[in-house]
Biotite code that builds the C-alpha atoms (Angstrom):
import biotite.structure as struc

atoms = struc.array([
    struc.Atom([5.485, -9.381, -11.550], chain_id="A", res_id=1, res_name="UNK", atom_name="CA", element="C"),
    struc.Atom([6.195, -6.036, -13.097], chain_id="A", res_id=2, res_name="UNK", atom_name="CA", element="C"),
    struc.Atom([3.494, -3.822, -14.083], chain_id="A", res_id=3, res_name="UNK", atom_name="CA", element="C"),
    struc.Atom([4.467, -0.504, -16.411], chain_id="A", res_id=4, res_name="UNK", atom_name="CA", element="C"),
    struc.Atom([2.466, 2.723, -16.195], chain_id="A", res_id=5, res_name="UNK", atom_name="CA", element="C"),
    struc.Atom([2.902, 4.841, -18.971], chain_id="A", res_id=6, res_name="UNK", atom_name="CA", element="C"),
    struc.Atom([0.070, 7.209, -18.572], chain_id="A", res_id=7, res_name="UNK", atom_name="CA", element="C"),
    struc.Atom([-2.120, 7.985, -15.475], chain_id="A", res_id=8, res_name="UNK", atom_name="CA", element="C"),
    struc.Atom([-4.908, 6.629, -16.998], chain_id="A", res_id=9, res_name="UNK", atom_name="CA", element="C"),
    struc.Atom([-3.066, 3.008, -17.030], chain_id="A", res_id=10, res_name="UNK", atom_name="CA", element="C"),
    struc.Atom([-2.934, 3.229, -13.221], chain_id="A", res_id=11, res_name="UNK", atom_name="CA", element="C"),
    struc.Atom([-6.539, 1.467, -12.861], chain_id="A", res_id=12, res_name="UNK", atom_name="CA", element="C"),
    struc.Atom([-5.418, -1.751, -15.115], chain_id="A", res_id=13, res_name="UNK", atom_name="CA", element="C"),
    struc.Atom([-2.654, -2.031, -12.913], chain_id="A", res_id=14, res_name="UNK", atom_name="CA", element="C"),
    struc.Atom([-4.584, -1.573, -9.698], chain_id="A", res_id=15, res_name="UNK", atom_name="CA", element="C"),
    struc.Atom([-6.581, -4.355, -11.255], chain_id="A", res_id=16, res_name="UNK", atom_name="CA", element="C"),
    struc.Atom([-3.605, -6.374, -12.012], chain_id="A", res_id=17, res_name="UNK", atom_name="CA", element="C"),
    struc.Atom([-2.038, -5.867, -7.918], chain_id="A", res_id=18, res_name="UNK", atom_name="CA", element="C"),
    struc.Atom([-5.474, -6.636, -6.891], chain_id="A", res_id=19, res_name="UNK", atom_name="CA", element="C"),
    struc.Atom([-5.588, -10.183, -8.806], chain_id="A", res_id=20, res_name="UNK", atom_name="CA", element="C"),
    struc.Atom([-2.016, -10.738, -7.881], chain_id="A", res_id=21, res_name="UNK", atom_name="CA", element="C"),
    struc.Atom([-2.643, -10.089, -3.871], chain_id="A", res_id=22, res_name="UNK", atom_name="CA", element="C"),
    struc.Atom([-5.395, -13.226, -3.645], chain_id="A", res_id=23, res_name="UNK", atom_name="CA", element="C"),
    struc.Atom([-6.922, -13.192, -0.067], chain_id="A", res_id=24, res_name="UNK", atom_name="CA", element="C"),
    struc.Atom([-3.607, -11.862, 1.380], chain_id="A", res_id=25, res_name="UNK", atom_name="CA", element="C"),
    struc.Atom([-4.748, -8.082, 2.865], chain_id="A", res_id=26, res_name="UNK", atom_name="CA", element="C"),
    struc.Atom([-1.213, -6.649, 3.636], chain_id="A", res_id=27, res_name="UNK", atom_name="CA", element="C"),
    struc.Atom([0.340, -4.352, 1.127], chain_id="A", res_id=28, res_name="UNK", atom_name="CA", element="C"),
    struc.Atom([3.399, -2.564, 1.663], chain_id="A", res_id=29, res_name="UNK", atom_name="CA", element="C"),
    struc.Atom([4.000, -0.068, -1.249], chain_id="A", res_id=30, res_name="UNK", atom_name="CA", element="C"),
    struc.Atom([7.455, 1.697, -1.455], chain_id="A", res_id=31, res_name="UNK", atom_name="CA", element="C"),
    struc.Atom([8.541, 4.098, -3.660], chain_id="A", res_id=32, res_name="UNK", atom_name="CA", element="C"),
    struc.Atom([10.027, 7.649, -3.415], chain_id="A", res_id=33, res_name="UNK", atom_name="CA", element="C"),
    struc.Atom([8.064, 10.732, -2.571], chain_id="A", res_id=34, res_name="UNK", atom_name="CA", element="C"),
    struc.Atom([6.273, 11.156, -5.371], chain_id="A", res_id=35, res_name="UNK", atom_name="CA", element="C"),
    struc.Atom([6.437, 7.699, -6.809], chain_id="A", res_id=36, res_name="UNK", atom_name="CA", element="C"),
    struc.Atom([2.411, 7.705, -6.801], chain_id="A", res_id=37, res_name="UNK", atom_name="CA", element="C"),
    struc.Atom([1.987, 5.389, -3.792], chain_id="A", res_id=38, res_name="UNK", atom_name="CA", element="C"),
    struc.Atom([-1.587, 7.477, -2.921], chain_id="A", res_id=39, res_name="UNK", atom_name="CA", element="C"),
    struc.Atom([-2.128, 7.442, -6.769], chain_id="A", res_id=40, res_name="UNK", atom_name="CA", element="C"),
    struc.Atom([-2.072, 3.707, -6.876], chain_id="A", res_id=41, res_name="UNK", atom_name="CA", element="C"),
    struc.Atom([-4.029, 3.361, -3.832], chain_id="A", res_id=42, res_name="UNK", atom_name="CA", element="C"),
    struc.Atom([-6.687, 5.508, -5.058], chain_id="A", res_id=43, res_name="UNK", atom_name="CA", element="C"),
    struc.Atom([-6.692, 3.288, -8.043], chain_id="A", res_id=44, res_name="UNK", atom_name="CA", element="C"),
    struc.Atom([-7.331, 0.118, -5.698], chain_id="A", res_id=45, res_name="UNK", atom_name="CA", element="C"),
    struc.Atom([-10.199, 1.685, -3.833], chain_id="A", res_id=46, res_name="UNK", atom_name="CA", element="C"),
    struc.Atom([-12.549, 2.732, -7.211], chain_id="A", res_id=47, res_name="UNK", atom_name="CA", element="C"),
    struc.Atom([-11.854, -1.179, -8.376], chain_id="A", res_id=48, res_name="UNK", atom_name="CA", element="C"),
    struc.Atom([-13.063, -2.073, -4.807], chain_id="A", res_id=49, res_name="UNK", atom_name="CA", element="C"),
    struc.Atom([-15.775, 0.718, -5.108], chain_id="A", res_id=50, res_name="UNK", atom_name="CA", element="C"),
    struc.Atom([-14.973, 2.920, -2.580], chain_id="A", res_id=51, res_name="UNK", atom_name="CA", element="C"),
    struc.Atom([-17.524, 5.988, -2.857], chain_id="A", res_id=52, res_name="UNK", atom_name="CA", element="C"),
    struc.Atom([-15.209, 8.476, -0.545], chain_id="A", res_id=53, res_name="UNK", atom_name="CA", element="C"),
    struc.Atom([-12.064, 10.224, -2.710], chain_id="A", res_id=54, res_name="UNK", atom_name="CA", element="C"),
    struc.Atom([-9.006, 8.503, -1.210], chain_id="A", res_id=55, res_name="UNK", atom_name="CA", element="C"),
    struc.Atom([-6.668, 10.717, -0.289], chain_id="A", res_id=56, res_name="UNK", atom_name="CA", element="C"),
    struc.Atom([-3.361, 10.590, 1.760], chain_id="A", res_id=57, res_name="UNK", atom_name="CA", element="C"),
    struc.Atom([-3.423, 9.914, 5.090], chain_id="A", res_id=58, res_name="UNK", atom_name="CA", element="C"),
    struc.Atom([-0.390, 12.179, 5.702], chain_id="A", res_id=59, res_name="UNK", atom_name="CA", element="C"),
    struc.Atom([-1.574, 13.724, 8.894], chain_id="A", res_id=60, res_name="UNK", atom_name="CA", element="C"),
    struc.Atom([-4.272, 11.104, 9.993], chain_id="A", res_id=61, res_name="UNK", atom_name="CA", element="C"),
    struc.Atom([-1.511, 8.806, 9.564], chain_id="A", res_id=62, res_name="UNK", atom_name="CA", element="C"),
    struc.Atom([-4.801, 5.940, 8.785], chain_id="A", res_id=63, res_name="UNK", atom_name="CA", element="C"),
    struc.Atom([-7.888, 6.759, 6.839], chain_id="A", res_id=64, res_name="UNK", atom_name="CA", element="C"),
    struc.Atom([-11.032, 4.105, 6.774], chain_id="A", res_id=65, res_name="UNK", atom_name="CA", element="C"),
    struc.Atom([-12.490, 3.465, 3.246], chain_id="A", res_id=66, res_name="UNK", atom_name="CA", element="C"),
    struc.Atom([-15.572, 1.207, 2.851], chain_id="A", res_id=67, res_name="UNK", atom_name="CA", element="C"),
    struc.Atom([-15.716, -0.652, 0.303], chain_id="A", res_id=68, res_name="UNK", atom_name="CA", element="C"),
    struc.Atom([-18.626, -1.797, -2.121], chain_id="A", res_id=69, res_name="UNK", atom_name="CA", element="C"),
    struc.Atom([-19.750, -4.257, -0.114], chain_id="A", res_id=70, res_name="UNK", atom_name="CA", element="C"),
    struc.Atom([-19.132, -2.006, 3.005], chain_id="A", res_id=71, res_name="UNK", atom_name="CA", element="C"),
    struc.Atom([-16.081, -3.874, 4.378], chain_id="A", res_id=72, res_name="UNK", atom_name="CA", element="C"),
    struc.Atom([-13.237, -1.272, 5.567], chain_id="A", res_id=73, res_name="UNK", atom_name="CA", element="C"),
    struc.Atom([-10.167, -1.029, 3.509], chain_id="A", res_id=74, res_name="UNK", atom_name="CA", element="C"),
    struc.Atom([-7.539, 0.974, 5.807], chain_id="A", res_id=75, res_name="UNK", atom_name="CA", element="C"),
    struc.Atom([-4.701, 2.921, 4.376], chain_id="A", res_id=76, res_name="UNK", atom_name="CA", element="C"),
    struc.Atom([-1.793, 4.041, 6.137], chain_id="A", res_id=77, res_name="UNK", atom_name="CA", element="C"),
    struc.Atom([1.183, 6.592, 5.466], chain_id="A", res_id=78, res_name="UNK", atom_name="CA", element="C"),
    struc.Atom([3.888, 6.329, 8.161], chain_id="A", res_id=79, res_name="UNK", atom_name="CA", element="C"),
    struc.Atom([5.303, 8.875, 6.843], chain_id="A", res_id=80, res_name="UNK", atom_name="CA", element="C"),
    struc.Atom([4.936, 11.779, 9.847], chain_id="A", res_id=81, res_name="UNK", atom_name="CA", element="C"),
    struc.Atom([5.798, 8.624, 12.308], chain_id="A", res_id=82, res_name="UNK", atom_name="CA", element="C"),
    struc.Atom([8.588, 9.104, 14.949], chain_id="A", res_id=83, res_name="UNK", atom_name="CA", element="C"),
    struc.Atom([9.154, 6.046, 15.972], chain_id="A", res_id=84, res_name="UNK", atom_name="CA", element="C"),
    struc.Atom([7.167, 2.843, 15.578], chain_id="A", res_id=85, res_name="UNK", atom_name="CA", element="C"),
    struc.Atom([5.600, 3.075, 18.808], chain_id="A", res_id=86, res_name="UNK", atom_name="CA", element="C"),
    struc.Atom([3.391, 5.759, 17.910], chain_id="A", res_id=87, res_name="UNK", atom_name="CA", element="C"),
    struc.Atom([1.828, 3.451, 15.569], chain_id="A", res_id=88, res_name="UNK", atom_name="CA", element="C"),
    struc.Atom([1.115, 0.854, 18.274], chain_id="A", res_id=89, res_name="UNK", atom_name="CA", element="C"),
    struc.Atom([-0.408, 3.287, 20.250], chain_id="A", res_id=90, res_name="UNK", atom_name="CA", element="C"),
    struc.Atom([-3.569, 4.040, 17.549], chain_id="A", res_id=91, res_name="UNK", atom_name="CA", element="C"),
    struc.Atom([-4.326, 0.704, 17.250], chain_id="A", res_id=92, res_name="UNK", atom_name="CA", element="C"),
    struc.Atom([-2.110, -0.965, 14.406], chain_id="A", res_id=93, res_name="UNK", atom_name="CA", element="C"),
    struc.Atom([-2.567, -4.473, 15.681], chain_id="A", res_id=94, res_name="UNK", atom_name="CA", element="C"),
    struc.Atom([-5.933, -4.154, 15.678], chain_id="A", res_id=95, res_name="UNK", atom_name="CA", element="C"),
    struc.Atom([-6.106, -3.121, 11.686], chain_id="A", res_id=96, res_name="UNK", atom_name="CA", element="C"),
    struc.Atom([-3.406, -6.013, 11.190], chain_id="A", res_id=97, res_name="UNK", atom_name="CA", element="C"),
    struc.Atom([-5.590, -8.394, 12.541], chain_id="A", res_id=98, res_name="UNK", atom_name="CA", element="C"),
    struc.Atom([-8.726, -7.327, 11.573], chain_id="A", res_id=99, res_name="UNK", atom_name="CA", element="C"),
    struc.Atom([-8.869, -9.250, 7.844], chain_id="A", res_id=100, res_name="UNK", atom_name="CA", element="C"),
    struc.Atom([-9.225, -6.179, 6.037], chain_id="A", res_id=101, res_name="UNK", atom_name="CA", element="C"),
    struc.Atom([-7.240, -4.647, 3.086], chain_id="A", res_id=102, res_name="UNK", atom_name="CA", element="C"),
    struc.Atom([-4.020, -2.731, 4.882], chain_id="A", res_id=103, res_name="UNK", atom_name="CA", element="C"),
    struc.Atom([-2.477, -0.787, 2.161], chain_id="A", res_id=104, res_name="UNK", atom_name="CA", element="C"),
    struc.Atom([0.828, 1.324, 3.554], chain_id="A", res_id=105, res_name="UNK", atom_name="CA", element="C"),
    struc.Atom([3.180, 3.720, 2.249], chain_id="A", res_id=106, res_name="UNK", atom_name="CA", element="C"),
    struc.Atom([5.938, 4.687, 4.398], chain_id="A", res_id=107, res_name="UNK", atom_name="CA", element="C"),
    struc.Atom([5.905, 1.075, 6.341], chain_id="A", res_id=108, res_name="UNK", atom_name="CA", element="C"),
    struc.Atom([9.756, 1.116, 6.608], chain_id="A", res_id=109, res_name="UNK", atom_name="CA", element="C"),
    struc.Atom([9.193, 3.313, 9.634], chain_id="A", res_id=110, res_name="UNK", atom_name="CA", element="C"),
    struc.Atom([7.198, 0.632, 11.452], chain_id="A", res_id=111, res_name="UNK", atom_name="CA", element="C"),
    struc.Atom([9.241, -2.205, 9.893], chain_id="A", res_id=112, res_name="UNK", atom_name="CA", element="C"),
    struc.Atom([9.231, -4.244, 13.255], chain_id="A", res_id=113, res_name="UNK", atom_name="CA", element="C"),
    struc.Atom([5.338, -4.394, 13.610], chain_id="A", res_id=114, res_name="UNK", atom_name="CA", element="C"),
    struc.Atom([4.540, -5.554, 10.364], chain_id="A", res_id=115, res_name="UNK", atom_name="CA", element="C"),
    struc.Atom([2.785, -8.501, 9.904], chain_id="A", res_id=116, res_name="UNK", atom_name="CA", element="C"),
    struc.Atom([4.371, -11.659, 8.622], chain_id="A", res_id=117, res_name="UNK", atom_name="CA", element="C"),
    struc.Atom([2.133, -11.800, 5.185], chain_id="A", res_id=118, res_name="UNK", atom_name="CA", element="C"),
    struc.Atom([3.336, -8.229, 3.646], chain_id="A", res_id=119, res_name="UNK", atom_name="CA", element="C"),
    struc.Atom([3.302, -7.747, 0.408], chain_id="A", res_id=120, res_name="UNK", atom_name="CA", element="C"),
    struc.Atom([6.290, -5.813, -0.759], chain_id="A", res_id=121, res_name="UNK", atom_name="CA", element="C"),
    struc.Atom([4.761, -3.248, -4.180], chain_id="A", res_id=122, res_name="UNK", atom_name="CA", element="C"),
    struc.Atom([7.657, -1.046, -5.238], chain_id="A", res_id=123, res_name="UNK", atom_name="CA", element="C"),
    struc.Atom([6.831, 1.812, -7.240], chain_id="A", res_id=124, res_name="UNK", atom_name="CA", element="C"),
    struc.Atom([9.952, 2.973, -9.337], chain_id="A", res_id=125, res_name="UNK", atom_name="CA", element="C"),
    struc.Atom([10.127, 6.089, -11.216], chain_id="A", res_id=126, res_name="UNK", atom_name="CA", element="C"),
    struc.Atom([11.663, 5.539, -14.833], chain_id="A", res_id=127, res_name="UNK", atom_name="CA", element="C"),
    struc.Atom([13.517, 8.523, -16.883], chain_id="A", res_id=128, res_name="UNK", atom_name="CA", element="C"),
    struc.Atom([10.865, 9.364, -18.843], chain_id="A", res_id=129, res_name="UNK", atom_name="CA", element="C"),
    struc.Atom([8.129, 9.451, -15.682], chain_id="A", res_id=130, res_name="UNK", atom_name="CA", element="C"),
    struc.Atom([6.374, 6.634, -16.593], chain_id="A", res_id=131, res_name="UNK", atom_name="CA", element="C"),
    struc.Atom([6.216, 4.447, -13.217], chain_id="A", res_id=132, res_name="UNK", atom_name="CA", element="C"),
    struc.Atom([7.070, 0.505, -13.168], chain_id="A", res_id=133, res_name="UNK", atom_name="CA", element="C"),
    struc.Atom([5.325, -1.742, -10.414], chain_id="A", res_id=134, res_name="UNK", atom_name="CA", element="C"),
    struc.Atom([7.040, -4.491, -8.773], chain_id="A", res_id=135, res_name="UNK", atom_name="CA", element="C"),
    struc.Atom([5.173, -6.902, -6.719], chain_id="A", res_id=136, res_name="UNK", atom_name="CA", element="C"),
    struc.Atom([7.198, -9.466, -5.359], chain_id="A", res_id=137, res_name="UNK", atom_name="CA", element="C"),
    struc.Atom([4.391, -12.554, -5.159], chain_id="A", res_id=138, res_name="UNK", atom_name="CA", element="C"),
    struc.Atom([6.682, -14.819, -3.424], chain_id="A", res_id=139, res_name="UNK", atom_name="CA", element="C"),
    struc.Atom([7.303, -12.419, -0.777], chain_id="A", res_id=140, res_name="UNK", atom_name="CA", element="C"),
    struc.Atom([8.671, -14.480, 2.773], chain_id="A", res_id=141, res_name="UNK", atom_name="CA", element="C"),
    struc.Atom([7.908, -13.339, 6.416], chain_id="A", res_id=142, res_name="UNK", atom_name="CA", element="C"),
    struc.Atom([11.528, -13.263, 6.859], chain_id="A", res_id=143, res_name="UNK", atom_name="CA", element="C"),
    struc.Atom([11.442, -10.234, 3.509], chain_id="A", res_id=144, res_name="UNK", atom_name="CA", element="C"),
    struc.Atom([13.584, -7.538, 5.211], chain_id="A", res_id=145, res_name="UNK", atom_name="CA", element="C"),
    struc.Atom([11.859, -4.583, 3.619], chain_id="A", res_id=146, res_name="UNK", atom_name="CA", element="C"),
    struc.Atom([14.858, -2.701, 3.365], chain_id="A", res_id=147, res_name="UNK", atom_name="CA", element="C"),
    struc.Atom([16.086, -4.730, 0.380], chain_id="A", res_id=148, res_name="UNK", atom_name="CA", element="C"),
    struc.Atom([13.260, -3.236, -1.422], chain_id="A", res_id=149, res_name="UNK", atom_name="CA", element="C"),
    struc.Atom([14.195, 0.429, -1.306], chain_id="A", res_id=150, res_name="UNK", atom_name="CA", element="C"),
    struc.Atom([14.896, 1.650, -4.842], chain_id="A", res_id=151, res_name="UNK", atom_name="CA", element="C"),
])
């Protein structure tokens, strides 16, 4: 599926749209350049949800904890800072993974190896005229190598 952005004030719609698309599977793996609007998308996904807290980027918390209107956590990650993908084990990733919530990532090339099986590859390209086009790959395998998806 490919979603077009146009204006920022699309970007709900197509949160909407990546929310309807994702079912009951709770990993999301959004790439995209710096830039792309990976934080501005996820921002989008948590008012749909109703989260009450401004979502910002994890940058240097590396994983911030939303609740959600019904007061179930969504968790969103940016690998970004991340050394090497142990760091990531060692606050807890398997324990997010596995917990049922929402996971949504940017930057989860650097932790490529931990990643559970049901990812959702969302690639956020950046056309000429800076509109952005969403692709969600909804037939996405465990055995995706993520690094296909890199624009």
């Amino acid at each position: 599926m490919e979603i077009r952005i146009a204006t920022e004030a699309e970007t709900d719609a197509a949160a909407g749209r990546l929310l309807a698309a994702l079912g009951e599977r709770r990993h999301v793996a959004l790439l995209g350049e710096m830039g792309a609007g990976k934080t501005t998308l996820t921002a989008a996904v948590g008012r749909l949800l109703g989260v009450a807290d401004e979502v910002t980027s994890p940058t240097f918390s590396i994983i911030n904890e939303y609740r959600d209107r019904d007061d179930e956590p969504v968790y969103h990650f940016d690998f970004y800072r991340i050394d090497t993908p142990e760091e990531a084990l060692d606050l807890g990733l398997d324990e997010y993974f596995d917990s049922g919530a929402l996971c949504i990532m940017e930057w989860p090339l650097k932790v490529a190896e931990f990643l559970p099986d049901d990812i959702v590859p969302v690639t956020i390209r950046v056309e000429a005229d800076g509109s952005r086009t969403i692709i969600l790959d909804e037939e996405a395998e465990a055995s995706l190598d993520l690094t296909e998806q890199l624009i």
